[in-house]
N, C-alpha and C positions, 0 to 999 in steps of 0.2 A: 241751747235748750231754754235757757230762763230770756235771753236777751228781748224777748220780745215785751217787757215792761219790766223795770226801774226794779231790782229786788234788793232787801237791805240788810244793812248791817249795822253794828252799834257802834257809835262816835264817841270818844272822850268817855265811854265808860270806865268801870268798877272790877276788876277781876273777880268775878265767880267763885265759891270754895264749894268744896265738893259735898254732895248731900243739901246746897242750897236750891239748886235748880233742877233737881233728879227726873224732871220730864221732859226737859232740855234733850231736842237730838239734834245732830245735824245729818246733813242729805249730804252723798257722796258720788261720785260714777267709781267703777269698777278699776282696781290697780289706778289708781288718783284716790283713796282712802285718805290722806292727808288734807288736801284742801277741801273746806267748806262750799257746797253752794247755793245751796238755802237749810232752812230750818225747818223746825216742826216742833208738835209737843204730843208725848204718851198720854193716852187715854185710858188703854187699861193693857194687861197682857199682851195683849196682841194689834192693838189698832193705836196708829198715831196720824194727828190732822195737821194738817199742811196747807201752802197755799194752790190752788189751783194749775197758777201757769210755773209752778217748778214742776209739772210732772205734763208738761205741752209741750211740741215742738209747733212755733208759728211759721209757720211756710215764708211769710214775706218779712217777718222780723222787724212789725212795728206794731204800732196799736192806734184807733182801731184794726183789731184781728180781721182775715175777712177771708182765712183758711188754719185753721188750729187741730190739730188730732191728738188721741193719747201716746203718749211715750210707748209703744206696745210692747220695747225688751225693758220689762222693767228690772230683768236679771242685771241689766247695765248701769241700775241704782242701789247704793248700799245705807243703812241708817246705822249712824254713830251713836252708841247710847253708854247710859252707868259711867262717864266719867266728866273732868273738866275739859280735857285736851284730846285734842285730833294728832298731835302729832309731839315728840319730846326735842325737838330740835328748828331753830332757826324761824322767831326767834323761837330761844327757851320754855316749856311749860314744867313747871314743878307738881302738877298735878298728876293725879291719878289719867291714865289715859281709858279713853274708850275704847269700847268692844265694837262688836263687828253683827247686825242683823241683816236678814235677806227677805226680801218683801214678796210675796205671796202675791196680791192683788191690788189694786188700786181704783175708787173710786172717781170722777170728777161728776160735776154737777154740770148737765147736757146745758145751760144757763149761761155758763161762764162764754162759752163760745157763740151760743148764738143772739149776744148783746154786744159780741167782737171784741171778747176780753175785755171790757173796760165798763161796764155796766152790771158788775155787781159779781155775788155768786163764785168768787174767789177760794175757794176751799177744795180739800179733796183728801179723802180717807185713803190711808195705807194701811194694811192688811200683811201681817210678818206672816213669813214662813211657819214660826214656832215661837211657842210663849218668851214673852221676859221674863226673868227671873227677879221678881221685885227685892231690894235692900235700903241700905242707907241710901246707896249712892243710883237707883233708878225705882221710878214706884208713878202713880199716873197721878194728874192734877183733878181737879175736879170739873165739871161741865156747868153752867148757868142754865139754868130752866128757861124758858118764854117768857115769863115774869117777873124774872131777876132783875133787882133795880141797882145798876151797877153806881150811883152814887153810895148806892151803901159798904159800897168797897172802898177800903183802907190799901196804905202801905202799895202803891201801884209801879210795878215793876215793869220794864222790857227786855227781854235776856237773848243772847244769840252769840253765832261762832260767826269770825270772819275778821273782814279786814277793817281797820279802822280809819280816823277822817283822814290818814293822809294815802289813803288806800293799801298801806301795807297789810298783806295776809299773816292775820293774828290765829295764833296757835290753841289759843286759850277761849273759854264760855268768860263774855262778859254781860252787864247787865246797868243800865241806869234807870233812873223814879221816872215816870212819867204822870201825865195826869190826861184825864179825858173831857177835852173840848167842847163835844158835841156828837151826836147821834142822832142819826137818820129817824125821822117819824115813820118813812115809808120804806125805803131800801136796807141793805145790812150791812152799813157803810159805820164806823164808828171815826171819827178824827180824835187823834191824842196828839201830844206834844210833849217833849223833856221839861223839864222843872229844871230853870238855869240859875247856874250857881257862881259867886263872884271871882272863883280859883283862877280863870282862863276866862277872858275877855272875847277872844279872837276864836277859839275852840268850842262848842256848847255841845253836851251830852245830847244824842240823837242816833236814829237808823240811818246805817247807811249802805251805797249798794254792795248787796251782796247777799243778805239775811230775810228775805221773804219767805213765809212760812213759820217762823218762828212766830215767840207767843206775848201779847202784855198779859202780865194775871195781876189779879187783885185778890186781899184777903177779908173776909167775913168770918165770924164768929171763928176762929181759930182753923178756916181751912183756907186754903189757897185755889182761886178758878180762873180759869181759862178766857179772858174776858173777851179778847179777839185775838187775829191771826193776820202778821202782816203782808201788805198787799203792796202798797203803792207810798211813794214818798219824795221827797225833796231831791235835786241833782245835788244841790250841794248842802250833804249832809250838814257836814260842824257847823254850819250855823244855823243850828238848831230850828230850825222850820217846825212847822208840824206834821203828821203824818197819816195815811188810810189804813183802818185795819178791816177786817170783816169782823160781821159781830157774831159771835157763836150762839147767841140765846137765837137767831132766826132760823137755825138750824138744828135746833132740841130734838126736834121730833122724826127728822129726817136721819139725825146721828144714832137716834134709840130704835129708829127699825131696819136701819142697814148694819149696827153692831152691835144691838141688844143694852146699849149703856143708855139707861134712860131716868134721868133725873126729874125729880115730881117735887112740889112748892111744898109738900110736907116736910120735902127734905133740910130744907132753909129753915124751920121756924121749930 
């Protein structure tokens, strides 16, 4: 499903505690509920954003795409939510485990495909069967406006389920700093990278495959948003490369009239 471009996951991360990441999902198939194979983040009750090509099958299985469709049984995808762990064994999670949603519908942007997957337009709305139940441990992030100036963001995170740099499938939500590069003037491409640190030489905090869909957020005046959604990254994660996200302020207004969540500049200031 995903193979047809690079999906990732988190390298030389931070273990997750629970109630930190609580819009953190991961994407599953049906009786495979244990392993990760991409991500996503809660937007509100009922809708979580993802990346485009975890919900595509690409007919030729590379990129440029040049035949892509929707996943049509999307009964055959299940969203992991409200915990830190996908599974309590092998290895070990001491966290609280996740629950179990059923996806109702799904969006992609008719864009992603006809640029042949690899020109942009990376995203795509999930649509649950029936509400979350918001608490500690699941509740939605926030969304950037069209005008959000994301240097004004603090404290910049990357968080995801999956395997790490030596590709063992990790059981647990992990999460390292990242920082952001650069951003497209024209397209909705954001470039981040890990903020490397001198613990492990050989090792550097980063995405690696496996975790596409999952979120960097950053914080602002005491809320936390959704600053992009990963897409596209390095083969060889641990050494720390940088990475592509989509940037979700290009898609404000696209987001607020296919699920009524619609963030306005008053809201910021």
């Amino acid at each position: 499903m995903v193979d047809a471009i690079l999906a990732y996951k988190i390298s030389a991360g931070s273990a997750a505690q629970l109630g930190q990441f609580p819009w953190a999902v991961s994407l599953s198939l049906v009786n495979q509920e244990d392993f990760n194979y991409c991500g996503g983040s809660i937007i509100s009750k009922r809708h979580i954003l993802t990346a485009a090509h975890c919900l595509l099958i690409n007919q030729i299985i590379q990129i440029p795409c040049i035949s892509a469709i929707n996943l049509g049984a999307v009964a055959q995808i299940v969203v992991r939510y409200g915990g830190i762990c996908i599974r309590s064994y092998s290895p070990a999670c001491d966290g609280q485990l996740c629950m179990t949603a059923r996806i109702r519908k799904i969006a992609v942007h008719k864009g992603f495909v006809d640029t042949g997957c690899f020109g942009g337009y990376d995203f795509a709305i999930i649509e649950l069967q029936d509400d979350l139940t918001f608490g500690t441990a699941t509740s939605a992030i926030c969304l950037p406006n069209s005008t959000f100036n994301l240097n004004s963001t603090e404290n910049i995170l990357d968080y995801g389920f999956g395997e790490n740099e030596h590709g063992a499938s990790m059981s647990r939500l992990q999460y390292v700093s990242a920082k952001i590069i650069s951003e497209g003037i024209i397209d909705d491409v954001i470039e981040a990278g890990p903020i490397h640190t001198p613990r492990n030489r050989t090792v550097h905090p980063s995405t690696c495959p496996g975790d596409s869909g999952a979120g960097l957020q950053g914080s602002y005046k005491q809320r936390v948003f959704l600053l992009g959604i990963n897409s596209f990254g390095p083969k060889l994660c641990y050494v720390g490369s940088p990475y592509k996200l989509t940037d979700t302020r290009r898609y404000a207004q696209l987001i607020c009239h296919l699920t009524g969540i619609c963030y306005h500049l008053s809201s910021f200031t």
